[in-house]
C-alpha atoms as an extended CHARMM CRD file, in Angstrom:
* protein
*
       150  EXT
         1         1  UNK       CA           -204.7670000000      188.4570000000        0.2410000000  PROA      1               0.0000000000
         2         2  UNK       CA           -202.8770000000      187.7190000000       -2.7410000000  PROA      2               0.0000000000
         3         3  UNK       CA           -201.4890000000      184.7190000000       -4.2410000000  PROA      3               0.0000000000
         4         4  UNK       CA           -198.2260000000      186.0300000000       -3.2660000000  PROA      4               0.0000000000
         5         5  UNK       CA           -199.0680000000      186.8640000000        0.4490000000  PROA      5               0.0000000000
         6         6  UNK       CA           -200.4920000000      182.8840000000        0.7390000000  PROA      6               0.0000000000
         7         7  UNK       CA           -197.0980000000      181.4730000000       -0.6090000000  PROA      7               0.0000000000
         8         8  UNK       CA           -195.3150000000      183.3310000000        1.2100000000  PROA      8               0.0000000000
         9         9  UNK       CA           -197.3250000000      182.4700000000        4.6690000000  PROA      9               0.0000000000
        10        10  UNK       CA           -196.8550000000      179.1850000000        3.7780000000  PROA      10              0.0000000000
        11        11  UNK       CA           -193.0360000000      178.8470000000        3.3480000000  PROA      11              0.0000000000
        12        12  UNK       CA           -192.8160000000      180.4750000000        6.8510000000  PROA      12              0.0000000000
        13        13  UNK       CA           -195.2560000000      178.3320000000        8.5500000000  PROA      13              0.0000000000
        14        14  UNK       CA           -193.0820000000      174.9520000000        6.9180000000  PROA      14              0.0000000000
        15        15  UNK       CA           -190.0220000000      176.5620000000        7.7830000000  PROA      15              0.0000000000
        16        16  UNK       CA           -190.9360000000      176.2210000000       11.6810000000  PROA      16              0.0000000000
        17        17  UNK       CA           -192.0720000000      173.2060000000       11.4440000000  PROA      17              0.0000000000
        18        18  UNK       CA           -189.0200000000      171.8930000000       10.0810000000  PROA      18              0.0000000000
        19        19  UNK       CA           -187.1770000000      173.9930000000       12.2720000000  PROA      19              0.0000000000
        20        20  UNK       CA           -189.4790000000      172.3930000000       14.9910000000  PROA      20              0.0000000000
        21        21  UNK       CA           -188.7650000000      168.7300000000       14.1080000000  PROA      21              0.0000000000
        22        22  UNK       CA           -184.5730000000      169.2280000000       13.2170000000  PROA      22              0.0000000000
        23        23  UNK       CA           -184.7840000000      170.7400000000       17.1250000000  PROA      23              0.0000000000
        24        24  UNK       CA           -186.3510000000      167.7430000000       18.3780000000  PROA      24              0.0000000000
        25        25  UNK       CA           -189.7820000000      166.6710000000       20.1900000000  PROA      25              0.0000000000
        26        26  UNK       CA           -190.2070000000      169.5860000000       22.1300000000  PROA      26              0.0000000000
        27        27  UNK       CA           -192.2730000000      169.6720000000       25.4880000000  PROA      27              0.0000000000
        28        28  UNK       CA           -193.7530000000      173.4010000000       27.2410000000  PROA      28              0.0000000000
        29        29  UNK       CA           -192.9070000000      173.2540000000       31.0440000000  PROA      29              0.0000000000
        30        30  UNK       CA           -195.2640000000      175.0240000000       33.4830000000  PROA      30              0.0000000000
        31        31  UNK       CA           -193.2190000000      178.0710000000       34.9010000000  PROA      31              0.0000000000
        32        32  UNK       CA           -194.1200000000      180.4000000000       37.8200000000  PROA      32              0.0000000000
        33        33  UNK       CA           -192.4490000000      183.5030000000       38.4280000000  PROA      33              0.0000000000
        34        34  UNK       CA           -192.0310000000      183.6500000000       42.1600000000  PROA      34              0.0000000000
        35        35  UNK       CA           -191.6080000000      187.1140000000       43.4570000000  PROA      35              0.0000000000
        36        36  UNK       CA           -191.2630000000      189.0850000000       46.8890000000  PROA      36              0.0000000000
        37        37  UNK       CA           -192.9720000000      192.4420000000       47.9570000000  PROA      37              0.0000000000
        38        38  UNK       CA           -190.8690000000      195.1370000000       46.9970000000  PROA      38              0.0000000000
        39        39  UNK       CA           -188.4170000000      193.3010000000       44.9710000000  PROA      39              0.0000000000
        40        40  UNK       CA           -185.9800000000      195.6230000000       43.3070000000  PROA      40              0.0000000000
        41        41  UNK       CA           -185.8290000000      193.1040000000       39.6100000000  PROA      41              0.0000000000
        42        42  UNK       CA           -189.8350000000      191.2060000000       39.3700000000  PROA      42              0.0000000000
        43        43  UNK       CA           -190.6150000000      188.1590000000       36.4360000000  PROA      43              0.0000000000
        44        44  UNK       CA           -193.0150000000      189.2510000000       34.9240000000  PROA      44              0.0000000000
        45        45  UNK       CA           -193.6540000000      186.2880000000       32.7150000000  PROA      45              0.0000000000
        46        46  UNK       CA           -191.3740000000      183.0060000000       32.4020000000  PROA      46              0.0000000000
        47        47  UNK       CA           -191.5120000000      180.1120000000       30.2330000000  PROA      47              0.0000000000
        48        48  UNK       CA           -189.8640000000      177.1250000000       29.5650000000  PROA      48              0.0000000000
        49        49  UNK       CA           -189.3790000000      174.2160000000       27.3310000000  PROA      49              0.0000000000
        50        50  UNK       CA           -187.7510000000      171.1900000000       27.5190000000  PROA      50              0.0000000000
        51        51  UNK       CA           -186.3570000000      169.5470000000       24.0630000000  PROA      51              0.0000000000
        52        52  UNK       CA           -184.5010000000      166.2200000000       22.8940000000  PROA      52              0.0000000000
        53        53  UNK       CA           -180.5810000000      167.2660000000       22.0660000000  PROA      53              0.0000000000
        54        54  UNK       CA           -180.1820000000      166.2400000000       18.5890000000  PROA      54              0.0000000000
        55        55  UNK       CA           -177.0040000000      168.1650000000       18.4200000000  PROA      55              0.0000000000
        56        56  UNK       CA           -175.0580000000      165.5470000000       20.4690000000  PROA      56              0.0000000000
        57        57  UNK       CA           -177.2850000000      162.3580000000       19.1590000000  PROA      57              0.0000000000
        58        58  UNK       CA           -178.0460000000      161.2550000000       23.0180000000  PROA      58              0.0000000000
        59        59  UNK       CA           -181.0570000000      161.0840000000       24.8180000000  PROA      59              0.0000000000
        60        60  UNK       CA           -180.3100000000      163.6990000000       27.2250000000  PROA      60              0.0000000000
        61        61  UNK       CA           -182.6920000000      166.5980000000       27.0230000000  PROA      61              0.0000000000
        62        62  UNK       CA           -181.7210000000      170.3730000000       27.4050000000  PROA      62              0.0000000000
        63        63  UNK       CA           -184.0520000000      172.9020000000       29.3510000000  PROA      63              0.0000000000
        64        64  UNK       CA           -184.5790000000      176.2280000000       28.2360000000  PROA      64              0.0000000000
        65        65  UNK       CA           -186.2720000000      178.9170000000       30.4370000000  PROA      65              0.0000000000
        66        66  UNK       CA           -187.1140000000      182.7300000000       29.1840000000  PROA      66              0.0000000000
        67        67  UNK       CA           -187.7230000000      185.5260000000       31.5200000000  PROA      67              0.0000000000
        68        68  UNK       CA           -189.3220000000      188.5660000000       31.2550000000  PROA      68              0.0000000000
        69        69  UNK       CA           -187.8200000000      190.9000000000       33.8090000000  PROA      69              0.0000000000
        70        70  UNK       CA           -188.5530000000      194.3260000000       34.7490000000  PROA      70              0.0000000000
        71        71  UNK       CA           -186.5750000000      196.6710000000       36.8540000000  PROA      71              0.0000000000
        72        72  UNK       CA           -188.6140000000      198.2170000000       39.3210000000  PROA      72              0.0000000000
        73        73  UNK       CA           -185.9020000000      199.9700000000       41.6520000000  PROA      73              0.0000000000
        74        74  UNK       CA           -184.5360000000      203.6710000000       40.9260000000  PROA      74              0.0000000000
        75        75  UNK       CA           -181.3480000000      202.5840000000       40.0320000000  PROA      75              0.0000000000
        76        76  UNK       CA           -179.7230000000      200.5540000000       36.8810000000  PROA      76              0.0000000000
        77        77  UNK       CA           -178.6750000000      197.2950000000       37.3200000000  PROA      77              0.0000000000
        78        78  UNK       CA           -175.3620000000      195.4670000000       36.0890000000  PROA      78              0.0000000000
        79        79  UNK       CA           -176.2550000000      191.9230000000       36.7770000000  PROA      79              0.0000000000
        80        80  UNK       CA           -178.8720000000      189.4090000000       38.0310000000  PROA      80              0.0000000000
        81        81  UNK       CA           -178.7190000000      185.8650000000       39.4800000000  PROA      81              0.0000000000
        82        82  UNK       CA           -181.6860000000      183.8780000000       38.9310000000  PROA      82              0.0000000000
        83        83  UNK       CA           -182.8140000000      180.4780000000       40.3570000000  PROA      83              0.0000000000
        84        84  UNK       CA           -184.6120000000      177.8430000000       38.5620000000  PROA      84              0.0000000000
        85        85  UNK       CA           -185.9190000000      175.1090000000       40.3460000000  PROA      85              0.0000000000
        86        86  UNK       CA           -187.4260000000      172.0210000000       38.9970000000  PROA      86              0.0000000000
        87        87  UNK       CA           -190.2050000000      169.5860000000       40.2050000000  PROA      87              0.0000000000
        88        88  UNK       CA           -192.2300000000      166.6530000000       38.9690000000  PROA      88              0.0000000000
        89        89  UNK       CA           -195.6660000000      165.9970000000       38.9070000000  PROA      89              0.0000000000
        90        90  UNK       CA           -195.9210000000      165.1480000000       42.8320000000  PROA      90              0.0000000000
        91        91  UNK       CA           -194.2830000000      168.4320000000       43.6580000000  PROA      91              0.0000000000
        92        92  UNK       CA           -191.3000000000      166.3810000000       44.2230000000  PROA      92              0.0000000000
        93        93  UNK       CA           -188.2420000000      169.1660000000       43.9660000000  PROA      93              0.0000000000
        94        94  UNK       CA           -185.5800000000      167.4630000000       41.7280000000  PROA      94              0.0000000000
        95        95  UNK       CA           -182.8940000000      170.0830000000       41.2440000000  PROA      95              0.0000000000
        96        96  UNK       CA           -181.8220000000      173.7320000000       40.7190000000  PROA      96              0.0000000000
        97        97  UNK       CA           -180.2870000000      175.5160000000       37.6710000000  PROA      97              0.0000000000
        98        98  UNK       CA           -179.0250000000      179.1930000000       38.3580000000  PROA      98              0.0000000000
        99        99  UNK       CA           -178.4750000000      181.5720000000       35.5000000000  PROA      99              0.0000000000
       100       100  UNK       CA           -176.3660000000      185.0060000000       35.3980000000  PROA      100             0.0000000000
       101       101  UNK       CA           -178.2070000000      188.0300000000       33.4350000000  PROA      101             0.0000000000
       102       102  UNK       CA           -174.7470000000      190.2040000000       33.4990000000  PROA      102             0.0000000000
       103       103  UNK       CA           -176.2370000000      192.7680000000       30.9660000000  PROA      103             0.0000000000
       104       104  UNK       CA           -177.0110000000      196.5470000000       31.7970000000  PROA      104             0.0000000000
       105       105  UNK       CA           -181.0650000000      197.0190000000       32.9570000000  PROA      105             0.0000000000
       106       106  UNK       CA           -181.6080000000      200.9010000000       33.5990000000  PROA      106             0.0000000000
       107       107  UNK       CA           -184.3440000000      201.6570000000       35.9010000000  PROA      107             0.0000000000
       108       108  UNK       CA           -187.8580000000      201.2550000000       34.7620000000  PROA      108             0.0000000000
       109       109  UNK       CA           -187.1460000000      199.3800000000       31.7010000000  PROA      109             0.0000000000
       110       110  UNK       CA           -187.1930000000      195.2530000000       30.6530000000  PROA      110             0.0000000000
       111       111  UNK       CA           -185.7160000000      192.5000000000       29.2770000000  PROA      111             0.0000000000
       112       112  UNK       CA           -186.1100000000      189.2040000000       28.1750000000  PROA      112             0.0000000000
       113       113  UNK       CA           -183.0470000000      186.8220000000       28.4990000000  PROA      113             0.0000000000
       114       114  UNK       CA           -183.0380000000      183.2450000000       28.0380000000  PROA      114             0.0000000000
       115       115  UNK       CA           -180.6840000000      180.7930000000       29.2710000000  PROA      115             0.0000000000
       116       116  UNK       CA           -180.0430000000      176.8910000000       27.6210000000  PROA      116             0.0000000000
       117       117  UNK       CA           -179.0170000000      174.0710000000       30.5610000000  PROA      117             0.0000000000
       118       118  UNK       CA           -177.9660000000      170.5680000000       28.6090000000  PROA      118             0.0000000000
       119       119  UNK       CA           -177.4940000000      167.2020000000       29.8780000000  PROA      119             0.0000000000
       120       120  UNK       CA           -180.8270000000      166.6510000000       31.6940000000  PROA      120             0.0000000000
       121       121  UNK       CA           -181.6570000000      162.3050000000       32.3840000000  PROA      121             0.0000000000
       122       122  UNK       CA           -183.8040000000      163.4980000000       35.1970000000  PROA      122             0.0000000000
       123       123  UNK       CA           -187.0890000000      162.6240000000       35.9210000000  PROA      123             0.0000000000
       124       124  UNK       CA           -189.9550000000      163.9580000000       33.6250000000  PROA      124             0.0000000000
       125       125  UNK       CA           -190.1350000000      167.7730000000       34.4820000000  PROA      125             0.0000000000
       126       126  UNK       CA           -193.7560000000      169.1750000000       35.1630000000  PROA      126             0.0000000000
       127       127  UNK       CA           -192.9250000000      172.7750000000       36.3740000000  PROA      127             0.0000000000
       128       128  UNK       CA           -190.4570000000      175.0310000000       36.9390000000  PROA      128             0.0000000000
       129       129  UNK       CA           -190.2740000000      177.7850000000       39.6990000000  PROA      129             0.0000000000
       130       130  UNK       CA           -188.5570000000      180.9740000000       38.6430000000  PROA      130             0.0000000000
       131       131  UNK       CA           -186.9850000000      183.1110000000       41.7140000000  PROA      131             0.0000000000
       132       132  UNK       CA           -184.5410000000      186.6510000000       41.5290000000  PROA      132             0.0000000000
       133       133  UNK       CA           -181.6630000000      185.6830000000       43.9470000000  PROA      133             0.0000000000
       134       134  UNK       CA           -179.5610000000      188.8990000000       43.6500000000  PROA      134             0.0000000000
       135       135  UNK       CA           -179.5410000000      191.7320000000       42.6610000000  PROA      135             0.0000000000
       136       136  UNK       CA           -175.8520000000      194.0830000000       41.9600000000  PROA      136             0.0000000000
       137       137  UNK       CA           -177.0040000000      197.6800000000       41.0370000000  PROA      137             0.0000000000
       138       138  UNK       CA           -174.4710000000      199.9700000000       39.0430000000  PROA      138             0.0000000000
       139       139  UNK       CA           -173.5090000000      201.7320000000       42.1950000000  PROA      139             0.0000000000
       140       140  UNK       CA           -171.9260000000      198.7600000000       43.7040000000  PROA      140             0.0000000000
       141       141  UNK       CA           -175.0260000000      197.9050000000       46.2260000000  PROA      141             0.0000000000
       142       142  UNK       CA           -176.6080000000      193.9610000000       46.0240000000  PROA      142             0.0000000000
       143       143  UNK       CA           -179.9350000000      192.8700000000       47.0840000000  PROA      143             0.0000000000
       144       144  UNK       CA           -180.4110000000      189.3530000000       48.4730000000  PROA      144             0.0000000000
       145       145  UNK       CA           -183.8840000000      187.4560000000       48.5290000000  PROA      145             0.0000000000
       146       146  UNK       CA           -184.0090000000      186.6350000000       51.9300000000  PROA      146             0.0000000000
       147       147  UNK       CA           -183.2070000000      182.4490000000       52.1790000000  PROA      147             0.0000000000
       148       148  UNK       CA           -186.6780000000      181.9520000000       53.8040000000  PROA      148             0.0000000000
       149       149  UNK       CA           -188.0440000000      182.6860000000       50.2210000000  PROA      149             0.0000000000
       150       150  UNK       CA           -186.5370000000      180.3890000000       48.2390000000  PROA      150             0.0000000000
């Protein structure tokens, strides 16, 4: 690798860090996709993290989760609803955060949104459970997780 290849590795690799430490301390959360049989929308991977808001100088924190979603169904879809709910580490559930995904996903193909929630004083956050709550396809229909799944 040349001289050039090294330098330039390394700028990138300080960059994130100091992109890393202007963001704030920032902590992974556990997340777990939680999906039904025959779901029309599946996670297929979700992550979160949960950083210090240096934007607004307080010590509130602001949660960010990413979802990779893949439309299973034979028709497109025009928007999602998805729950996240929150627990500590005794499984306690401390509160829900829904985010809208209002962006065309055709049949068979993926996406990977993320959504930003500030403001958090809560308790310390060990996981995070990731649900589909509805569905709205292009044609107008809706799919609902049934309420004994969430």
């Amino acid at each position: 690798m040349s001289l050039k290849a090294v330098r330039t590795l390394a700028i990138a690799a300080l960059l994130a860090l100091m992109q890393q430490a202007i963001a704030g301390a920032e902590k992974t959360i556990k997340a777990i996709p939680d999906n039904l049989s025959g779901q029309p929308v599946v996670i297929t991977q979700c992550t979160a993290v949960m950083a210090d808001d240096k934007k607004t100088g307080d010590a509130d924190a602001v949660f960010t989760p990413t979802t990779h979603l893949q439309n299973n169904s034979s028709q497109n879809v025009v928007a999602l609803r998805l729950r996240f709910q929150l627990f500590n580490a005794f499984d306690d559930h401390l509160s829900d955060r829904n985010g809208i995904y209002d962006k065309m996903l055709g049949s068979g193909l993926d996406a990977t949104p993320y959504w930003q929630f500030a403001g958090f004083a809560e308790s310390p956050i060990n996981y995070t459970r990731c649900i589909v709550l509805n569905v709205r396809f292009e044609n107008g229909q809706t799919w609902t997780r049934p309420t004994s799944g969430v």
